[in-house]
matplotlib code that plots the C-alpha trace (Angstrom):
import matplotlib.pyplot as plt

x = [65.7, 63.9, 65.0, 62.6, 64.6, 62.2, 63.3, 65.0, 67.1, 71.1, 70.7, 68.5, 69.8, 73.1, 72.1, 70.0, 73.0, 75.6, 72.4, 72.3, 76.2, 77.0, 73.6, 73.7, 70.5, 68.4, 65.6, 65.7, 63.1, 63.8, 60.2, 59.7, 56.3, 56.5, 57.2, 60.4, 64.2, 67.1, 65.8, 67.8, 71.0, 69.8, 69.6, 72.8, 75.5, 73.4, 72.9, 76.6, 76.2, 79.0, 79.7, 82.0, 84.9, 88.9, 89.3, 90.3, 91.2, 88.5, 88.7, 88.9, 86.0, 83.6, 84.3, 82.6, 79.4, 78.0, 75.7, 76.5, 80.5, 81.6, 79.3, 79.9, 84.3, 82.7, 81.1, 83.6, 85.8, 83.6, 83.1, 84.8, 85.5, 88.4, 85.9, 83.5, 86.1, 86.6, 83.5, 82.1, 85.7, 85.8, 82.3, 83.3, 82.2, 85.3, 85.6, 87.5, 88.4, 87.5, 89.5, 87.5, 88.2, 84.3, 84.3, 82.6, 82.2, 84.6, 81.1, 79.8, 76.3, 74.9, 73.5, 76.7, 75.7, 72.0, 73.1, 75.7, 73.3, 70.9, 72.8, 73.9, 70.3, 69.8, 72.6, 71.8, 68.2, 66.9, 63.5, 62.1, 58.2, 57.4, 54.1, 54.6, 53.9, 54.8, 53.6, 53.5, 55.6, 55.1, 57.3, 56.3, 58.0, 61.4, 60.2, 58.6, 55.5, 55.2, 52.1, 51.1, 49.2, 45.5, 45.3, 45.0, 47.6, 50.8, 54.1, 56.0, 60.5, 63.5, 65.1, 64.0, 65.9, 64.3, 65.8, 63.3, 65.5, 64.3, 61.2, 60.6, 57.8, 58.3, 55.0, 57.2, 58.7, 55.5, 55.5, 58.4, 58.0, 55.2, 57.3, 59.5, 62.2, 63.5, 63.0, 65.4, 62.7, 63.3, 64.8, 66.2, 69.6, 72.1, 69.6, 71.2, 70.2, 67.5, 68.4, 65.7, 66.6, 70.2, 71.4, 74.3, 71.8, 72.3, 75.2, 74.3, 76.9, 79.4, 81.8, 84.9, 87.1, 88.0, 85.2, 84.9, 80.8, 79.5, 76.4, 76.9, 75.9, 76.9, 79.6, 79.1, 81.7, 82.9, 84.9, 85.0, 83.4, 81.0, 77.9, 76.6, 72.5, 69.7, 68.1, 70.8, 74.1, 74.7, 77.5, 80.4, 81.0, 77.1, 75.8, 78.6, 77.3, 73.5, 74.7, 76.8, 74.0, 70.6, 69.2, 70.4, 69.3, 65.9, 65.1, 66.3, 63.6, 66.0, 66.1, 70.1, 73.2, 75.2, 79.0, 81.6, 85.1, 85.9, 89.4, 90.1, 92.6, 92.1, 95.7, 94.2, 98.0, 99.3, 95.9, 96.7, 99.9, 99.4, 96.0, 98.4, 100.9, 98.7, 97.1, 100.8, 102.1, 98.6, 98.1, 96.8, 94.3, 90.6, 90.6, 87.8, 90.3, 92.2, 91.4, 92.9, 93.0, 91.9, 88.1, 85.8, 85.5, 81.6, 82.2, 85.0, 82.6, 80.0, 82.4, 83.9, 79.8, 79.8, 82.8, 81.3, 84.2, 83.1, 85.0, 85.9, 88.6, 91.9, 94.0, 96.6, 93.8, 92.9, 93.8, 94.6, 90.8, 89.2, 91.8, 90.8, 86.9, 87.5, 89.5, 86.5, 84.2, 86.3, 86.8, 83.6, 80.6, 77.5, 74.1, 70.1, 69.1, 65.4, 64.5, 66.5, 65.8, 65.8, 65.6, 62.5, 64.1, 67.7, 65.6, 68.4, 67.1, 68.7, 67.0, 65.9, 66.2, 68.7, 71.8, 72.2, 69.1, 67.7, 70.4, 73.6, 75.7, 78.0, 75.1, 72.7, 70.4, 67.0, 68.1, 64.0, 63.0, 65.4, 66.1, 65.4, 68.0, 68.7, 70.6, 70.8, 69.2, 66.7, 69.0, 69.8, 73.3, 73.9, 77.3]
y = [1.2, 4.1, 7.9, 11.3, 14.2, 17.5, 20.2, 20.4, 23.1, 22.8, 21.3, 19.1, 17.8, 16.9, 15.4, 12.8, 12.2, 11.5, 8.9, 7.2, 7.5, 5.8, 3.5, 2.0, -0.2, 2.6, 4.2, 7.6, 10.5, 14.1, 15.9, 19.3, 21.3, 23.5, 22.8, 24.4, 22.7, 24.7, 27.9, 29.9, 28.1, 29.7, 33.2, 33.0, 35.2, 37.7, 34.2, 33.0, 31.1, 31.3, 27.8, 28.0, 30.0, 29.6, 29.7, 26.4, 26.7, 24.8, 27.4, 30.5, 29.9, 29.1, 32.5, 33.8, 32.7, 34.6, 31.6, 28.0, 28.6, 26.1, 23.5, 24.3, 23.2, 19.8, 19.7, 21.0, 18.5, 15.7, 18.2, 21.0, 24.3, 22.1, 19.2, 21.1, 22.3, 18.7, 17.0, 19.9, 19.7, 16.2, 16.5, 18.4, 21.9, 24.0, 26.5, 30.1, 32.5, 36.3, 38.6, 39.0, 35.0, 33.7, 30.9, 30.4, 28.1, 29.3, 29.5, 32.5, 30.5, 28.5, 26.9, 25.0, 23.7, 23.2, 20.9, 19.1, 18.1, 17.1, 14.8, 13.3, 12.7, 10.8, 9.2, 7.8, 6.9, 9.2, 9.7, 13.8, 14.3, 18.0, 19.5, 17.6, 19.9, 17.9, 19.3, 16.7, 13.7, 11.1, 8.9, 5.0, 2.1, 3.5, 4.5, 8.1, 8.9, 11.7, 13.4, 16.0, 19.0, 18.8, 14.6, 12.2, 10.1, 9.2, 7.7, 5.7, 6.5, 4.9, 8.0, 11.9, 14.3, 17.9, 20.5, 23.0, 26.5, 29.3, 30.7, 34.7, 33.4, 30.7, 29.4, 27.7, 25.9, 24.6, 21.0, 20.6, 22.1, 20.1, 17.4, 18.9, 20.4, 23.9, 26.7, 29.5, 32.6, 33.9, 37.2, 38.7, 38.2, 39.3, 42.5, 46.1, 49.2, 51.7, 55.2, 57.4, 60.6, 60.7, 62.6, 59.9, 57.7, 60.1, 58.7, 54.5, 53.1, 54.0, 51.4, 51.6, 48.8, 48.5, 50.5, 50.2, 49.5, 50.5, 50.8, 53.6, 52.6, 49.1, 46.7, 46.0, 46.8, 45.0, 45.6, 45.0, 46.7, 48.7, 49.8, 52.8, 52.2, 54.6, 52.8, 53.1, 50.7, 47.6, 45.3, 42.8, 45.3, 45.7, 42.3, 40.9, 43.6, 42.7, 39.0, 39.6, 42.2, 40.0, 40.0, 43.4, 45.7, 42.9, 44.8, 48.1, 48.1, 48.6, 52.5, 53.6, 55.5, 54.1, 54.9, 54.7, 54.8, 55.4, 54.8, 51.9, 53.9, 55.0, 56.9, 60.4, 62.3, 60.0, 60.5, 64.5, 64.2, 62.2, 64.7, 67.7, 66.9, 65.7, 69.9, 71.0, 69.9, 70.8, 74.2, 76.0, 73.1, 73.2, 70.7, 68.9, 67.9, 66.4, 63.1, 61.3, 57.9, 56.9, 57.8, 58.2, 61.9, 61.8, 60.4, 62.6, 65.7, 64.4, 64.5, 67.6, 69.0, 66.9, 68.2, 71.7, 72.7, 74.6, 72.3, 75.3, 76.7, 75.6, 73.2, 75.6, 77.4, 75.3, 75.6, 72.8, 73.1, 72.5, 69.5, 68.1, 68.4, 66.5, 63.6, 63.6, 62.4, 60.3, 58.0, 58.5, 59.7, 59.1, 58.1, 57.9, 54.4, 53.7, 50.0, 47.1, 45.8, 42.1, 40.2, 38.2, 35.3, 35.7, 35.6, 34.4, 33.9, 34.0, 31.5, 28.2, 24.5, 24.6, 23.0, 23.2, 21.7, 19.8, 18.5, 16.0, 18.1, 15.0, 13.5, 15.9, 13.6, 15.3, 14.6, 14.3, 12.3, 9.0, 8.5, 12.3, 14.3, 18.4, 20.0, 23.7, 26.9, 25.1, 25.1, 28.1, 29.1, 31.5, 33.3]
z = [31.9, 30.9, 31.2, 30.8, 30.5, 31.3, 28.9, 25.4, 25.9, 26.4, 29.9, 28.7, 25.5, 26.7, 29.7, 27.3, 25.2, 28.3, 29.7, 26.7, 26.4, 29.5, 29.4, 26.0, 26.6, 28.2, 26.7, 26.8, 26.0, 25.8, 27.0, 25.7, 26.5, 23.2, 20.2, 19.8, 21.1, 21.7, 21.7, 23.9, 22.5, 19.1, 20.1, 22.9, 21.9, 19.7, 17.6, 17.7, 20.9, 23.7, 24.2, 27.1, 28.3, 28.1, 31.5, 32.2, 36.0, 38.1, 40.9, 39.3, 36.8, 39.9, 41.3, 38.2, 40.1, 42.8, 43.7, 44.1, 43.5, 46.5, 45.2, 41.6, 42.1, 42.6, 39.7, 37.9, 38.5, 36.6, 33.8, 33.0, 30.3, 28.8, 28.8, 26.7, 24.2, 23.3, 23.0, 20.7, 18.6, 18.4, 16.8, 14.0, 15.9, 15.4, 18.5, 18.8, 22.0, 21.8, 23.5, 26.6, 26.9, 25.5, 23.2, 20.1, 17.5, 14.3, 12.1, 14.5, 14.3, 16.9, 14.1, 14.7, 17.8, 17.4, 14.4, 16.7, 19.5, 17.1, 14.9, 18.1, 19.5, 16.6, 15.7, 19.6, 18.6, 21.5, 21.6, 21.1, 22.3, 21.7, 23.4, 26.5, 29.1, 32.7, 35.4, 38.4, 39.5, 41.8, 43.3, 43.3, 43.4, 43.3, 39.9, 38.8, 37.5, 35.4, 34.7, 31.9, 31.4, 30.2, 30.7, 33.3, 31.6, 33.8, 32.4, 34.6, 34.3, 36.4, 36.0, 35.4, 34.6, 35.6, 33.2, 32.4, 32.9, 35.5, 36.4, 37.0, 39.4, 42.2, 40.8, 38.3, 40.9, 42.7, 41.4, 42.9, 45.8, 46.4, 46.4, 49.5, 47.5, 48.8, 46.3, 46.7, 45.1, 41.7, 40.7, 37.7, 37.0, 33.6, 32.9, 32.0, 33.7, 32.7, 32.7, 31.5, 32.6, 31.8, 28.5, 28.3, 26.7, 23.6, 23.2, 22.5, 21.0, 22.6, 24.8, 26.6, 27.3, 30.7, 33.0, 36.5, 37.7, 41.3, 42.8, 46.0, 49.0, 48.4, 48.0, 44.2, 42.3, 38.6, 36.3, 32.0, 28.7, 29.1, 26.7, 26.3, 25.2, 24.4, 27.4, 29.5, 30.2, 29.4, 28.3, 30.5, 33.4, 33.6, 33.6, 36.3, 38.3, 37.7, 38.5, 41.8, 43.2, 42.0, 45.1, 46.5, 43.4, 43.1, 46.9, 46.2, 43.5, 40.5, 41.7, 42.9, 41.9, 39.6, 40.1, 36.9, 36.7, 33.1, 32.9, 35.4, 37.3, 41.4, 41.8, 41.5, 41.6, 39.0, 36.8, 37.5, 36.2, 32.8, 32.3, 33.7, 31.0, 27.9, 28.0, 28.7, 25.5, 23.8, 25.3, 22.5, 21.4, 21.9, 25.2, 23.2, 20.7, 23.6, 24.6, 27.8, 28.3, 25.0, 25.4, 22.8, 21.5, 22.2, 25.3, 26.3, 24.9, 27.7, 30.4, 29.9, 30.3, 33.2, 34.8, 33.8, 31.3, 27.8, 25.1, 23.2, 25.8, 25.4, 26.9, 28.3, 30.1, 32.4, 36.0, 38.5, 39.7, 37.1, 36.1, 39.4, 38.6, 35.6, 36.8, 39.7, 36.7, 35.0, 38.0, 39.9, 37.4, 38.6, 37.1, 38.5, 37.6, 37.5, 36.4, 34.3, 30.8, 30.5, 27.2, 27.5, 25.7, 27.2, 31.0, 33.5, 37.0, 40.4, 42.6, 41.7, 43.4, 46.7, 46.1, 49.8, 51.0, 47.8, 45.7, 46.4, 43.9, 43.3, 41.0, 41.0, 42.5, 44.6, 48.0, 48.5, 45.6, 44.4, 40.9, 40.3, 38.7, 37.9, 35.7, 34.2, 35.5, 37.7, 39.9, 42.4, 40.1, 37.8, 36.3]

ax = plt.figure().add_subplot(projection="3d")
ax.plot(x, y, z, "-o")
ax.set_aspect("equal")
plt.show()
């Protein structure tokens, strides 16, 4: 039997290894159209590749994905976080968690990884065939043909394996729609916001724990760290939110009002009272030299302008008024967002092959095509 994976990314690279795993005798062949493997597994994490996450309970961790959760518990239950955690570990690739529940290997390099996979290709005598740029199958005979880029040369496979990532243009898709797959369009997804008219941007490095993210006028709303940039916002809270509302911001043009809740806390009387008491006890302090809620002095510095207070008054001298104004912008400040920043290499899509239409999620076969297979961001899910 012989077996062409598309793609030499993640996807790609472990679906060879688990084909020849559980097909000893098979020949399999990894295709990649550049000449470069693992790419995005190199510069994942800021370099350090995230290799999974600690949450370990099949339903909760597919509610981290705003498309293809119902289909993804299925899937889940073949392979799973805690699944990961042990094939990397019992390859020698010591992991970690972070505090906000990520997992890393214990080197902070996804050199880690990269050397992992490969030494496992190998070891299982798959076959690597860079600068093979597919770009049309054909069924026949039960078997597939696979055709390349710039040749009329076909090779003929008993299985493929289509893992070749997302496409920001459904003309990525087209040689397999052409085949009758549904294609769900690409959008952006995972970007930060752009925010070039807003002075907060003078303040980029800033973070804060535990923000609260909104877009007005919609539904979005998540939660997490949050990163202040000199473009704009970025960081956990950001990115959910760019993940949940792909679609909605994708139609809106990247152009709303950005909503923040600073502090994580809705109960304005009991924010009244710790703010009421914190200047109480500090009444003859400068109220810039009084920081609530643990905020960064630069940020706190920013919100006080925002709220309209001069940071050289003193604590005891504000009236209930102006408390209120202030606790107004630490739980709703708002922000003109005009276009998203998206790491060219880091490009996450929304969109991609149907799971609904196209794919029988409990082998990832092409409901269209036999003996085809998907795995990775082709597929309409993202996190």
């Amino acid at each position: 039997m012989k077996v062409a994976v598309i793609g030499g990314g993640a996807a790609g690279f472990f679906s060879a290894i688990h084909s020849k795993i559980n097909h000893p005798h098979a020949e399999v062949f990894i295709l990649e159209k550049t000449s470069k493997l693992l790419a995005k597994v190199r510069i994942s994490g800021g370099g350090r590749c995230n290799v999974t996450t600690s949450i370990q309970d099949n339903k909760e961790l597919s509610t981290c994905y705003p498309r293809g959760k119902n289909y993804l518990k299925k899937a889940l239950y073949e392979f799973n976080s805690k699944d990961t955690w042990e094939w990397f570990e019992s390859r020698g690739v010591k992991l970690k968690i972070e505090k906000d529940g990520r997992v890393f290997p214990t080197s902070n390099s996804s050199q880690s990884i990269i050397d992992c996979l490969m030494t496992e290709v190998k070891k299982l005598g798959i076959q690597i065939k860079l600068g093979a740029h597919v770009n049309r199958l054909k069924s026949q005979d039960s078997k597939i043909a696979i055709g390349f880029k710039g040749g009329d040369k076909v090779s003929i496979y008993d299985k493929v394996i289509v893992s070749t990532g997302g496409s920001p243009k459904i003309e990525g898709f087209k040689w397999l729609k052409e085949l009758g797959h549904v294609i769900e369009p690409p959008v952006p997804s995972l970007f930060t916001l752009n925010m070039p008219e807003e002075p907060i941007t003078k303040l980029m490095g800033i973070s804060v724990d535990h923000a609260v993210a909104s877009i007005q006028g919609t539904k979005l709303r998540t939660e997490g760290p949050l990163l202040i940039t000199h473009w704009g916002m970025s960081g956990p809270a950001i990115l959910r939110l760019s993940a949940e509302g792909a679609r909605i911001l994708s139609d809106m043009g990247y152009t709303c009002t950005l909503a923040i809740n600073w502090i994580n806390k809705k109960n304005v009387e009991e924010i009244f009272t710790v703010v009421q008491d914190l200047f109480k006890d500090n009444s003859q302090k400068p109220i810039e030299n009084c920081k609530a809620f643990g905020i960064p002095s630069r940020l706190w510095h920013h919100l006080l302008a925002q709220a309209k207070i001069n940071i050289g008054r003193k604590c005891g001298e504000l009236g209930n008024k102006s408390i209120h104004k202030l606790i107004g912008v630490l739980i709703n400040d708002t922000y003109s967002v005009k276009g998203k920043t998206t790491f060219k290499e880091e490009f996450v899509t929304c969109g991609g092959i149907s799971l609904k239409k196209s794919v029988n999620i409990k082998t990832m076969e092409s409901k269209v095509v036999p003996n085809l297979y998907f795995a990775g961001e082709i597929l309409n899910i993202d996190g």
